[in-house]
N, C-alpha and C positions, 0 to 999 in steps of 0.2 A: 234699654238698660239691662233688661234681662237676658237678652240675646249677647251682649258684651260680659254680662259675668258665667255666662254658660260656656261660654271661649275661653275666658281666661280660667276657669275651672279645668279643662281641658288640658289646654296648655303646661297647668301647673300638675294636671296629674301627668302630662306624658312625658315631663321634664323629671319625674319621682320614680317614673318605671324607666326608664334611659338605662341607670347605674346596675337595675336588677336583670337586667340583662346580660345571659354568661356569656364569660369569656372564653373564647377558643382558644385551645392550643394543640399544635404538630405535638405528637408522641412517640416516639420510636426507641425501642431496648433492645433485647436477645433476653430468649428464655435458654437455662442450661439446668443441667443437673450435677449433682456429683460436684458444686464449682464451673466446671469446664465443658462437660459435653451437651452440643447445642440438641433441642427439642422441637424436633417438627409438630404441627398441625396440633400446636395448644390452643386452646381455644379461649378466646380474650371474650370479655362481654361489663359492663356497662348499663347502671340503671338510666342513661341518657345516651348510650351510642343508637345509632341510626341502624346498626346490622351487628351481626359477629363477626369477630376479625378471629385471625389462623396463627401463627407463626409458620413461618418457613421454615427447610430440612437444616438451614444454615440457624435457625432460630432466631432468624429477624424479623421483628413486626415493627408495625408504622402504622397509627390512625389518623387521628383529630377527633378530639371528646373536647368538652368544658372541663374548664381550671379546676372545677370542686369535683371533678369524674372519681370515684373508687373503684380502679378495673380491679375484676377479675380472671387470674390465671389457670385454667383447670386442663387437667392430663390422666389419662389413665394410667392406674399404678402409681401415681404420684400424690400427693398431698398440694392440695391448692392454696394460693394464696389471693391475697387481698392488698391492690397498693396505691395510695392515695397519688395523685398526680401533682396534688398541692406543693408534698414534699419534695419533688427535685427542681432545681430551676428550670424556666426553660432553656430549652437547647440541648439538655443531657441527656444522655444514652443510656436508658433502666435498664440496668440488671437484674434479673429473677431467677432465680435460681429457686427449684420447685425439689422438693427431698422424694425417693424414692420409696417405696413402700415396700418393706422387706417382705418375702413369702411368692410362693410359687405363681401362684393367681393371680399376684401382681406383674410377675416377670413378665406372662403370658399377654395380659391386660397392654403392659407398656410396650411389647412388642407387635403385640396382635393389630395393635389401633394405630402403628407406625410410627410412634412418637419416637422411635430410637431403636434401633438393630440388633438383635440378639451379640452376636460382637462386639460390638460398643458396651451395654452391658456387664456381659458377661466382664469383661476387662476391668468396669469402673468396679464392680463387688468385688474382685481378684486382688485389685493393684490401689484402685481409689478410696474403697472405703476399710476393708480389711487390711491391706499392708501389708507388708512381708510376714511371716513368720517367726518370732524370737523365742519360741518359748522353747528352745531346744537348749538353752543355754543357760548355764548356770545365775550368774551375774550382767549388769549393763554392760559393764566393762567387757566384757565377754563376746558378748552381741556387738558393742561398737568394734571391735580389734578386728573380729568374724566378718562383718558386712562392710565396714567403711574402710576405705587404704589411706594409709599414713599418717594414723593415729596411733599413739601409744598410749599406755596409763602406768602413769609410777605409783610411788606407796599413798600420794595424799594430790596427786594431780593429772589433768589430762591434758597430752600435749599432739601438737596435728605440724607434721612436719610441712616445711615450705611458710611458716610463718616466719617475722623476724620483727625485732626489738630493739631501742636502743640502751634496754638493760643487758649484764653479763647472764650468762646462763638463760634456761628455755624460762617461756613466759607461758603460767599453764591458760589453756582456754577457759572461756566464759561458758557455764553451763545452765542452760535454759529450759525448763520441763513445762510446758502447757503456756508459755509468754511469760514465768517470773524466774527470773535469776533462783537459783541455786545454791547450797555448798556442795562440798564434795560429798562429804557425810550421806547428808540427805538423798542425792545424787546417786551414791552407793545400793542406795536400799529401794532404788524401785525395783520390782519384778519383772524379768523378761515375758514373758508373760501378756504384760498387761501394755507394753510398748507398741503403739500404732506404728511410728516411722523418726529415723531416725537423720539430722543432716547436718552436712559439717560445712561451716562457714569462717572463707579466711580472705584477705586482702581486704578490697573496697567491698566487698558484699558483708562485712563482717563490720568495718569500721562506719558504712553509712547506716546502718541498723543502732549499732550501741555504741559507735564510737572507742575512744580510751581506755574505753573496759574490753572493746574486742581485738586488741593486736595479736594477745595470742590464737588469737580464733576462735569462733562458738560451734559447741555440740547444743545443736536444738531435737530438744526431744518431746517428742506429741505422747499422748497416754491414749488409751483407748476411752478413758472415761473423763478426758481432757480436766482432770483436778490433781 
């Protein structure tokens, strides 16, 4: 008798630890910076992976960890992150994107350890994070006429030529500063200055974004302080 409930004691515990046993899953992302430029030989790690995993110079990695895994992403000169694998379903392709750490030591750092080419670099600070230059110019208006072709601005509107309507006369564009619509007004009074980057959208790149409101076309404009 005692020998039959010592079994079945057994049984009912290995039936109880079954469920608590993790689940595996394939994990595969790209790490980049800047949004876009890919990051070699970041280093992934895992209170439950088996080793360190790398990225590659393309910044592809690929493991298998458990479902409840929280990798981490670390790079020199970059700021690391932390990303639950819970949260994407499986099958999907993580994106991480690791922010760069302004100052020379980090330049050094993020080039020295091969995570990314002085070129590469040098170009995202130049072009990707900084922007063009507008602070040469009095007004927006000014800077879009200057840098974008085939834009005008009348006394109370901006118009991007190559649009068209099935209203009489020009349809002024949709203006858009940091993701919120606009008026002119308001529009008027940012400071060249303080302008990140500046872009003109017209046709379907214009009307699949906002639709109705974009036939005359949108000026999308980023701030450097994105507010």
């Amino acid at each position: 008798m005692k020998t039959k409930l010592i079994l079945l004691f057994l049984f009912f515990a290995a039936s109880c630890y079954q469920p608590l046993v993790a689940q595996k899953r394939d994990v595969k992302g790209k790490v980049t910076t800047f949004g876009e430029i890919p990051l070699n030989k970041v280093l992934i790690t895992g209170k439950n992976l088996d080793k360190e995993y790398f990225s590659d110079e393309n910044g592809n990695f690929s493991l298998v960890c458990d479902e409840a895994e929280k990798l981490t992403f670390e790079a020199h000169g970059f700021t690391s992150k932390k990303i639950k694998v819970s949260g994407f379903n499986e099958g999907d392709s993580i994106k991480v994107d690791l922010p760069y750490k302004k100052g020379e030591k980090y330049f050094e750092a993020a080039t020295g350890y091969g995570h990314i080419s002085e070129k590469q670099l040098n170009y995202a600070i130049a072009h990707l994070e900084a922007g063009p230059d507008y602070s040469a110019y009095r007004t927006i208006f000014e800077a879009i006429e200057g840098r974008v072709s085939g834009v005008s601005v009348g006394s109370n509107m901006v118009n991007i030529r190559g649009t068209t309507t099935l209203n009489e006369g020009p349809t002024p564009a949709l203006l858009v500063v940091d993701g919120t619509i606009v008026e002119f007004s308001v529009f008027a009074n940012i400071p060249p200055s303080q302008v990140k980057s500046i872009d003109v959208l017209k046709g379907a790149a214009a009307s699949a974004r906002y639709g109705t409101r974009g036939m005359g076309g949108v000026i999308v404009v980023k701030t450097k302080s994105g507010n």
